[in-house]
Steps between C-alpha positions, in 0.01 A plus 500: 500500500679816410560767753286776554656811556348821717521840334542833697352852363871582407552164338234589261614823391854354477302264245318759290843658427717197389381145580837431486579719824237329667613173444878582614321692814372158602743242414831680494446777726898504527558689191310824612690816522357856597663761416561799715259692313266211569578466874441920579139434326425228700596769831294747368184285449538350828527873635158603329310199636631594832389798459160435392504257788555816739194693317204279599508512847390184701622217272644201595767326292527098430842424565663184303740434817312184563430393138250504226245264658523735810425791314215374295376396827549824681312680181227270516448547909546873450260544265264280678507629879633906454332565097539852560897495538677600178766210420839583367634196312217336473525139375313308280537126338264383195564250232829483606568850445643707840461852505593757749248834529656813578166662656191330593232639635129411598227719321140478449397164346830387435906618532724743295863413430768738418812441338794762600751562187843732532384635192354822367260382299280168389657297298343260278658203656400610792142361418625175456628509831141584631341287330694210649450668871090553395488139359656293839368724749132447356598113425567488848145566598495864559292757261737755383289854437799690410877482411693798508846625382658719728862664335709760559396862456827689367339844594430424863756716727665384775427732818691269743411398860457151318166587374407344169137544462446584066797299396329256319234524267191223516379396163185251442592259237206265579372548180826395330576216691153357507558516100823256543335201786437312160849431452675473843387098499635487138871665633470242799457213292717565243803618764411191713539303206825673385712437848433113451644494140858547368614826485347738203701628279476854443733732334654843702301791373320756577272350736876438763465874608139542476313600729773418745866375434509169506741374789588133255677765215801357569445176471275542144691770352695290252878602451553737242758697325805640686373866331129473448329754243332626805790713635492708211417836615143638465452204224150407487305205456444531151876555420581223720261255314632635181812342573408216637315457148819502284651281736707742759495386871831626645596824401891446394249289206399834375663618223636859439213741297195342695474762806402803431539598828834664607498392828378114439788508243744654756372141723528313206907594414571448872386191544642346213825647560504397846658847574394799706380814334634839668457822328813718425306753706394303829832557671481847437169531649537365827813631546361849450211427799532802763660459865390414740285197372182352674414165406104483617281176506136457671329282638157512504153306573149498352259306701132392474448618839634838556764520799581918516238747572407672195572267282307255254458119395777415267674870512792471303842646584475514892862456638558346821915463407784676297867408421786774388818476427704800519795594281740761553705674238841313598276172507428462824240246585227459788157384572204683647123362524166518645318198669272476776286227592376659843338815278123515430527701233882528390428785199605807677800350724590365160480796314684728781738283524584452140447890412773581757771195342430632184567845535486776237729389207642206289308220299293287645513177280224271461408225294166543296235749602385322791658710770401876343155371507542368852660861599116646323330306731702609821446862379096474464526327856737697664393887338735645747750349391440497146720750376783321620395210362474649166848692468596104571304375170715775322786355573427150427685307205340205390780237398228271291463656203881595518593098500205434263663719226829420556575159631374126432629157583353197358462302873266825533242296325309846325490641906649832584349475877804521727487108627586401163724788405697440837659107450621658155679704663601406826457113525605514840183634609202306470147587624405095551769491791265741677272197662188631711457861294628512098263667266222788582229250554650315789603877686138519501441226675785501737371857592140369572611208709687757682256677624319222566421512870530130531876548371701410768792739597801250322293439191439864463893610510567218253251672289672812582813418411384292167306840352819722586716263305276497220459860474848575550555239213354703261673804567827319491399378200489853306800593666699200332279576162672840509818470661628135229354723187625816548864605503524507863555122499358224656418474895 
């Protein structure tokens, strides 16, 4: 008799994207990798539903600690002896589906459920993921009048004090999901089915990064080229299918006269010779940069759930860190920065702070736009301190489009961002030796565990110590950009 397997909400969805992914989520549950990216979305999801946890006042969560027959059990006596008590985590079991209900609530002639999404808006999928909740919970015996989707409102302003109330925004997608209870039994069947076969086989595609990026892409992607038409600059799909049409998979296959692109060709040289490219004039340039020189990096946060007074759901460009190097005109070397995990809201001891080590003259060298931007958004929060902060974005040289122009190495792979300039350049340094905190992403989420009030006291120096190497990293990073191109010489 073949084996039947249960199916969770998730499981589902995981289906409705790749079967594929839902078959390796089941039987080789080894292979799954989440990305950083991945991991911070997770955080801020669970951070909205705690949220919306905190905004119905009275409700009692159903905690797994004991197990899933415990807390289908403790749902079904709750609902039973206290109907009026809004259940967080509800749990269900029909047709050997399990599902787990953000919000449930007792109304007249029946219950409402609410899911709680980190979004800002409904998605489509999203109604899939309903419509599995509506289907169990009313397989399960109990008449569902309404299902709601309650996401994050991106206008709502944070006042502090912890209050919350208007951060989400309840839609009714009854309608829509009573529309889809005709084929939740068909995606149960056909999943169930599925998990006790071999595994499909599906081709990579589209489908591995939508909705959600799949966490098996590294164990479908098939191995390609070593210098994939994709790393072309700004080539687009159709050019990249062109190719592919007359037979052209790596680019050193490409012959001269097909680019029209100056830049792609510029790639397309450099890889095939195997040689750097640096412009006559690059030396020149950053030799020329003005004393004394401030090499500036942020770090900043965006969260669903807004942390600083005055600030909104997934506000971009908030600092909580910076990292500068200083460099004197005789070459002279040292390190300043700004980190505080203790600070509520670290914006104005940050700005003070780095207004005062950046004084009144000399570049201050960034990499992309990111940090002039970042200054824009100190100066609209900070007014009294914005004309400092602007003299600052007058002085800031931005060492991107300088290296785009004039420099290229083929281990760049079509990237000018600084992690894959840097090994070109100095192979000594290396951002993967940087183990709890190596890429934007992850800063994120160090910073949020940080403040975590569960964090204990050695877990949050680690994190400390992790974000100011990071940070620093990048800053040491320009400086050895600058310093091994220009004719000051390598440091």
């Amino acid at each position: 008799m073949p084996k039947s397997y249960f199916l969770s909400k998730s499981k589902i969805l995981s289906g409705l994207q790749c079967e594929k992914r839902l078959w390796l989520e089941v039987h080789k549950p080894e292979l799954r990798e989440d990305g950083a990216a991945t991991q911070f979305k997770f955080s801020m999801g669970n951070n909205v539903g705690e949220v919306a946890q905190r905004l119905v006042p009275g409700g009692c969560l159903i905690d797994w600690g004991e197990g899933l027959s415990e807390a289908l059990a403790e749902t079904k006596r709750m609902i039973a002896e206290s109907p009026k008590t809004p259940l967080f985590e509800a749990t269900f079991s029909h047709a050997g589906v399990l599902i787990r209900a953000d919000i449930f609530f007792k109304v007249r002639g029946g219950f409402r459920m609410v899911e709680v999404k980190g979004s800002t808006s409904v998605k489509d999928y999203y109604l899939n993921d309903c419509a599995v909740q509506y289907w169990v919970a009313k397989g399960s015996g109990y008449p569902i009048k309404a299902i709601e989707l309650a996401h994050v409102d991106n206008s709502f302003v944070y006042q502090g004090d912890q209050n919350y109330q208007g951060i989400l925004k309840h839609v009714d997608v009854t309608k829509e999901v009573l529309t889809l209870q005709k084929d939740v039994p068909k995606w149960v069947r056909r999943f169930k089915k599925i998990l006790a076969s071999p595994m499909p086989k599906i081709d990579v595609g589209d489908h591995c990064s939508d909705p959600y990026e799949c966490p098996f892409c590294a164990h479908c992607w098939p191995e390609g080229p070593e210098y994939p038409l994709s790393i072309l600059p700004r080539a687009s799909q159709k050019l990249i299918e062109s190719l592919n049409r007359e037979g052209f998979e790596d680019i050193r296959d490409i012959p001269k006269g097909v680019l029209s692109s100056e830049k792609q060709e510029l790639v397309r040289i450099v890889t095939i010779s195997g040689k750097p490219f640096v412009s006559k004039e690059l030396c020149g340039i950053l030799s020329s940069l003005p004393f004394p020189r401030y090499y500036l990096d942020f770090e900043t946060i965006g969260t669903a759930v807004p942390i600083w007074k005055g600030t909104r759901p997934y506000q971009v460009y908030l600092p909580f860190q910076w990292s500068c190097h200083i460099e004197d005109k005789s070459g002279n070397l040292r390190h300043e920065g700004y980190l505080d995990l203790a600070e509520k809201e670290p914006m104005r001891p940050l700005a003070e702070k780095m207004i005062k080590i950046l004084g009144k003259k000399g570049a201050i060298l960034t990499y992309s736009s990111f940090e002039n931007s970042v200054l824009s958004t100190l100066a609209d929060f900070l007014p009294d301190l914005s004309d400092d902060l602007v003299k600052l974005q007058k002085r800031i040289v931005d060492l991107l489009p300088i290296m785009r122009a004039n420099y290229y190495h083929p281990d760049m792979l079509g990237s000018w961002s600084i992690k894959a300039v840097l090994p070109t350049i100095a192979p000594d340094l290396d951002y993967c030796d940087l183990q709890e905190v190596a890429d934007g992403t992850a800063a994120q989420t160090a910073y949020s565990e940080a403040l975590s009030l569960d964090t204990s006291d050695a877990r949050r120096q680690e994190l400390f110590d992790a974000l100011w190497e990071y940070c620093k990293m990048d800053t040491w990073a320009m400086v050895k950009i600058v310093k091994n191109l220009s004719a000051d010489g390598a440091v």
